[in-house]
N, C-alpha and C positions, 0 to 999 in steps of 0.2 A: 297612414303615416305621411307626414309633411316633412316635406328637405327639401335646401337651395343649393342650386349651381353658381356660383359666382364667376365670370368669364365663359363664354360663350366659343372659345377657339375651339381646336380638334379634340381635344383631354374631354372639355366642358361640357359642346354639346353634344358629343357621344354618351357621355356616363349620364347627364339627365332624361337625354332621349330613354336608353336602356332604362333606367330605373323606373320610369311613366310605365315602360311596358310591360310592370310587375304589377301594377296598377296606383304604383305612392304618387302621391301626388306633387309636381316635381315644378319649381319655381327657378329657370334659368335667369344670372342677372347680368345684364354688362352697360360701361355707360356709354357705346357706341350706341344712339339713339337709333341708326340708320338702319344697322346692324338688326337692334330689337324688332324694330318694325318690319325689315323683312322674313325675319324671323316667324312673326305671328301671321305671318303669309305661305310660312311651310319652304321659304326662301333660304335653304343653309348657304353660310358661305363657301363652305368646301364641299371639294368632292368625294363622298363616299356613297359605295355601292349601297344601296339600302336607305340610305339617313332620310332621306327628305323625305318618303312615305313612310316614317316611323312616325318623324316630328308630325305630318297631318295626320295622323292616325289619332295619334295622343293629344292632340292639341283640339280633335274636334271629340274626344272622348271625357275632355275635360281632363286630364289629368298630367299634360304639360302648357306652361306658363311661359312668357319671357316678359322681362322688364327690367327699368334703369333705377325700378326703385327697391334699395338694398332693405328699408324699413319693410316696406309692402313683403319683401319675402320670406324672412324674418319672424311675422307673424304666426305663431302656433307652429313655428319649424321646428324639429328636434334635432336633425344633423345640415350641417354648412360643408359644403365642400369649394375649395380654394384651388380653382384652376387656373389661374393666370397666368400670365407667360415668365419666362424666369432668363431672359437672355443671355447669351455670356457676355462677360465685362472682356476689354483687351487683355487680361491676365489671365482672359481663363474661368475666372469662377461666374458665379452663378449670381446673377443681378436680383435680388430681392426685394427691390423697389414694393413692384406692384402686390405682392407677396405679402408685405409687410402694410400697406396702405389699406388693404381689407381688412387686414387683424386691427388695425385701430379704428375702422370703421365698423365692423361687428361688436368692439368694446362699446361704442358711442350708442350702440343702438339696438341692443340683446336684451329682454326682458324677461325673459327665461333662461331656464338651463339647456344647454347647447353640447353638443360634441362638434368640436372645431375640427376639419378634418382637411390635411392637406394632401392633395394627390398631385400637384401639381412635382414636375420633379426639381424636387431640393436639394442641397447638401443636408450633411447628419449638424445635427443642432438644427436646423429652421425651426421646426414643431418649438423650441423652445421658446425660440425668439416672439413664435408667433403668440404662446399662451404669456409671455412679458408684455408682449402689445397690449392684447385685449386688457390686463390686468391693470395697466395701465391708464388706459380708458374708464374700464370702471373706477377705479381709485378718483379719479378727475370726477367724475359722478358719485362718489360717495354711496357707491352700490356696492354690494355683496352677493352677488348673482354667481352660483356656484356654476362651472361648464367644467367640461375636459379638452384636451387634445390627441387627437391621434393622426397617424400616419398611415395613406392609401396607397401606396403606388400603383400608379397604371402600367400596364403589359400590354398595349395595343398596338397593333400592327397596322401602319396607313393601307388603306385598301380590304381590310379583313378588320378594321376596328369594328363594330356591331358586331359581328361572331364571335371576334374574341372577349368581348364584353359579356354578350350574352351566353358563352357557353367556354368557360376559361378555365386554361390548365391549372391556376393557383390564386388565390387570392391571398395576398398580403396586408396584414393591421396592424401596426403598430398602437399599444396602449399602456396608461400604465394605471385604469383604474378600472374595475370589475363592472361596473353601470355603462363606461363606454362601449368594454365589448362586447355585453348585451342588448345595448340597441343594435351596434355594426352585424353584429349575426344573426340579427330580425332580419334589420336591412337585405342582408347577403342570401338569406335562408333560397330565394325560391333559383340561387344560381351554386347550390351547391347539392340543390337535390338528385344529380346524377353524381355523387361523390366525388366531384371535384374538392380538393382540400381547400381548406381557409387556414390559413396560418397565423396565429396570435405571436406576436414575438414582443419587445421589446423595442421603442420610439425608432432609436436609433440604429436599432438594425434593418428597421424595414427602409426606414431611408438608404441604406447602404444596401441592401438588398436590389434596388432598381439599379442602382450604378453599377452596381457587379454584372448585372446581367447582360446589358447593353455593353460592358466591356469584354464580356467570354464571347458574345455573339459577334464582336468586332474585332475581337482577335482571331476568330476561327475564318474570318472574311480575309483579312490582311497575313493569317501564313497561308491561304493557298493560292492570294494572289501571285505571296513570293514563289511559293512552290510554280506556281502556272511560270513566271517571268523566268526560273532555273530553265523549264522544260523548253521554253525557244532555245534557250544556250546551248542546251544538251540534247534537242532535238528527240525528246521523249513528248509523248502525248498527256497533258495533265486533265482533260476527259478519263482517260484508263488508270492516272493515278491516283485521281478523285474517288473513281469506286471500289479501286483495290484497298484504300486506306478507311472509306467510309462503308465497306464491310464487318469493317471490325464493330465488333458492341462496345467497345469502349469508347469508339469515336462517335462512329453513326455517321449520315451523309447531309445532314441539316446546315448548313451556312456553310458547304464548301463549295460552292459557286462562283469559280474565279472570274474576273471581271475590270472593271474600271476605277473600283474606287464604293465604297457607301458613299451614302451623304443625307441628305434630311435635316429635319428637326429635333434629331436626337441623337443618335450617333456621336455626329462630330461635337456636339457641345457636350455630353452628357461626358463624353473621354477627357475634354479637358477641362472638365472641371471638376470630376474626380483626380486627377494630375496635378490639378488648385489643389484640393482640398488636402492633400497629400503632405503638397509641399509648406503649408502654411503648419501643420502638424509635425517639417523637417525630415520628413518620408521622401524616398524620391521612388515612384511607379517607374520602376526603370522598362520593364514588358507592357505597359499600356504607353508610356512615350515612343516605344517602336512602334507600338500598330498603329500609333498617330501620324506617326512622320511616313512609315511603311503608304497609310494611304492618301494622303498628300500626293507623293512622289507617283502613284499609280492611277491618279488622275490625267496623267501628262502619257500615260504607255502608250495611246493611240494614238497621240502627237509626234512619237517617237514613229514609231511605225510608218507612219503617212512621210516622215522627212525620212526614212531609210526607204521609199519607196521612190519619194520623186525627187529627193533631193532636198537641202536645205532652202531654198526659192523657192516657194511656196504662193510669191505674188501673182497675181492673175487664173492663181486656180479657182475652181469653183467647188464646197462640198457641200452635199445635201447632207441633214442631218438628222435621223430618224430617233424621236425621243428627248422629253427635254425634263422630263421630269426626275426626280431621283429614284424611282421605280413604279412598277408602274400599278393601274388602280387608284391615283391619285393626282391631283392637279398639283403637290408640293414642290416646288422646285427648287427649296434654299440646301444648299451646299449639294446641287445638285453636278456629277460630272463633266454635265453637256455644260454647263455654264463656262468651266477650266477652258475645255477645247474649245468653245466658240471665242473666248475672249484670246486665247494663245493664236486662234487662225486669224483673228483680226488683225492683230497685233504684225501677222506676219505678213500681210497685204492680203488675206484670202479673200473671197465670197464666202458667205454660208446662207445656205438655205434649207431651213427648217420646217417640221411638221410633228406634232405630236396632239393627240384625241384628248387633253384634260388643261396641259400646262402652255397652253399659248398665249393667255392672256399674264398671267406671270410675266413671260418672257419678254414680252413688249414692254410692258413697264420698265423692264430693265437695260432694252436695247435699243426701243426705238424702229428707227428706220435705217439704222447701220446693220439690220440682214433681214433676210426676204424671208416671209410668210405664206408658206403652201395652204393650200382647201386642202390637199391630201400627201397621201406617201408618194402617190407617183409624180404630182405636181413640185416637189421638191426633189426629184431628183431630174427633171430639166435641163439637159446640157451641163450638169457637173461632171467631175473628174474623176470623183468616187462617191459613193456612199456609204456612210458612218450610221453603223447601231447602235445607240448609248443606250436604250432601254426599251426590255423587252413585253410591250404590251402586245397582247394577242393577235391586232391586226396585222403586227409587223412577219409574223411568223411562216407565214405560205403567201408570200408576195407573189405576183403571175413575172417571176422573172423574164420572161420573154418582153415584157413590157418595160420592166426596168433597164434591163438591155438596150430599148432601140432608144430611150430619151438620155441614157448616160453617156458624156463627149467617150469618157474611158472606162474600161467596163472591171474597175476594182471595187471592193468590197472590205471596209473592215469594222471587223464582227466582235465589239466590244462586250459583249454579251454569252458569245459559243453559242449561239442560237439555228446557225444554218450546217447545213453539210459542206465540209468543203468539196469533197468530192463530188458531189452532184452541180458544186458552183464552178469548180472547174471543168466538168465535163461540157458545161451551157458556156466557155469562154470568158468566164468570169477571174480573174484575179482574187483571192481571196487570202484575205489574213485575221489573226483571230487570238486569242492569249493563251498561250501556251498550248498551241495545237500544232503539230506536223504542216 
């Protein structure tokens, strides 16, 4: 079986890598030339656990490709998938530029019958637009090339993407013609043979299907941050009402990890623009515009903290900053926490100095030489005044406190995360503060 990847980002080259390692034979495309060619060097651009000894594996196995040529992949292909990037507009929705630029480039250049398949994440209606494009293109060509359209959504998790690909709790198809979802469950077949479900549904629900779920997962983050923020007020511990309430089987204890905020490449965009979609339909998401604004506003908690610790004067301080990515197992840093606070401590004359094991080169990009760049965790906390957790990657976890101690000017701690003891940091003379903890 022959299939193309079109876009090459985190959706892209996760899902072709995965699919080479059923053995289809798997043609990634993107016209970042630079990109391709590092690519066919086993050179992914991002970081995930796993990927780069997948892509060599399959790539010296013959059975993944990368190239900038959309014809070349296209050849003897039977399904196209459309990962491209889907930005958000200032309003909100979901920019389908590059989305749409494919489907009329697959019109111009399809020879065969095709299942168009979008996994990229879209609003409900894209699949539509996209099979007008192609049809479009062909009409210009005076062709009769019969394809379909269907709808994939991805369920991947930055840092756990390849598991979840390879071994997933559901898969989602949207179709609306019997030939497409007999290829898609060829396709699918050798990742549903531990009975993981495939669910056939309809175009438009599986489109909506991704945005609901990325919206229950970011409302279960955003009430118990509120809940965490009540527990400083009321000086209850929201560790002990975390497990009290995620005992129940109705809840469960999965995304109640109170904290700083989401952020990423999905979350925040995929909320508002489901919130688009809504309101162009005259709907107003009135519970998904709180968990929007809810986490906005709990980006800034540790800002809060740090001015009721030392005051609103904040010039001349120094903070190290542990964590820059929006969590961790990944080098992603867009709408990432630590970004809020570095730019609000600037803003108020700070220092900041930084260290995180994936997201530093990111961060430079965006910063510059307006804050310092540790080799490590200890080397960023150097004569600062405190040091800040914003994400908890496993080195940060059993720090040799003794040592963080003798290089910090002031020996506070805030633990944007819940990740340490306080009790054990206060016992070592640490200062310690944390979200919704005694």
């Amino acid at each position: 079986m022959r299939i193309a990847v079109v876009g090459t980002g985190y959706v892209g080259l996760v899902t072709g890598t995965c699919f080479a390692e059923t053995g289809v034979t798997v043609t990634c495309v993107d016209i970042d030339t630079e990109k391709v060619s590092l690519l066919r060097m086993a050179k992914p651009p991002i970081y995930e656990p796993g990927l780069e000894t997948m892509i060599r594996r399959n790539a010296e196995k013959g059975h993944l490709f990368f190239t900038s040529d959309l014809s070349e992949a296209l050849d003897k292909c039977e399904v196209v998938f459309i990962t491209v990037d889907t930005p958000p507009e200032e309003d909100g929705s979901a920019d389908l530029t590059h989305l749409l630029e494919v489907a009329h480039e697959i019109g111009r250049l399809m020879n065969d019958y095709l299942v168009v398949v979008t996994k990229s994440t879209v609003p409900v209606g894209s699949a539509e637009l996209v099979r007008n494009a192609v049809k479009e293109e062909l009409r210009k060509r005076n062709r009769e090339i019969p394809f379909d359209v269907a709808s994939n959504p991805e369920f991947l998790k930055e840092g756990d993407a390849v598991e979840d690909f390879l071994r997933p709790e559901r898969i989602v198809i949207g179709i609306d013609s019997d030939r497409a979802g007999e290829i898609m469950r060829k396709l699918y077949k050798p990742f549903i043979l531990n009975q993981h479900p495939i669910l056939f549904m309809d175009i438009s629900s599986a489109e909506l299907t991704k945005y609901a779920a990325n919206a229950m997962l970011a409302t279960r983050i955003s009430f118990i941050n509120e809940i965490a923020n009540l527990c400083d007020i009321l000086g209850a511990d929201v560790n002990l009402v975390r497990k009290g309430i995620g005992s129940d089987s109705r809840i469960g204890n999965k995304f109640l990890y109170p904290g700083v905020g989401y952020g990423g490449s999905c979350f925040p965009k995929d909320i508002k623009a489901l919130i688009r979609t809504a309101e162009e339909k005259g709907y107003s998401m009135n519970v998904i515009k709180a968990v929007d604004r809810t986490n906005e506003l709990q980006k800034s908690r540790i800002l809060d903290k740090i001015k009721e610790h030392f005051g609103n004067e904040l010039g001349g301080l120094v903070f190290a900053v542990w964590g820059l990515t929006f969590k961790p197992q990944t080098d992603d840093t867009r709408e990432s926490p630590s970004i809020v606070l570095i730019l609000k401590l600037l803003e108020a004359g700070a220092s900041v100095q930084v260290y995180d094991p994936a997201g530093m080169p990111e961060i430079k990009e965006k910063f510059g030489d307006k804050i310092t760049y540790a080799s490590d965790p200890y080397q960023a906390t150097e004569g600062a005044d405190a040091l800040l957790l914003m994400t908890e990657w496993a080195e940060f976890r059993l720090p040799d406190w003794e040592e963080v101690s003798g290089k910090l000017r002031n020996k506070v701690i805030f633990d944007g995360r819940n990740v340490y003891d306080p009790a054990e940091l206060r016992k070592s003379g640490f200062e310690y503060y944390g979200i919704g903890r005694r």
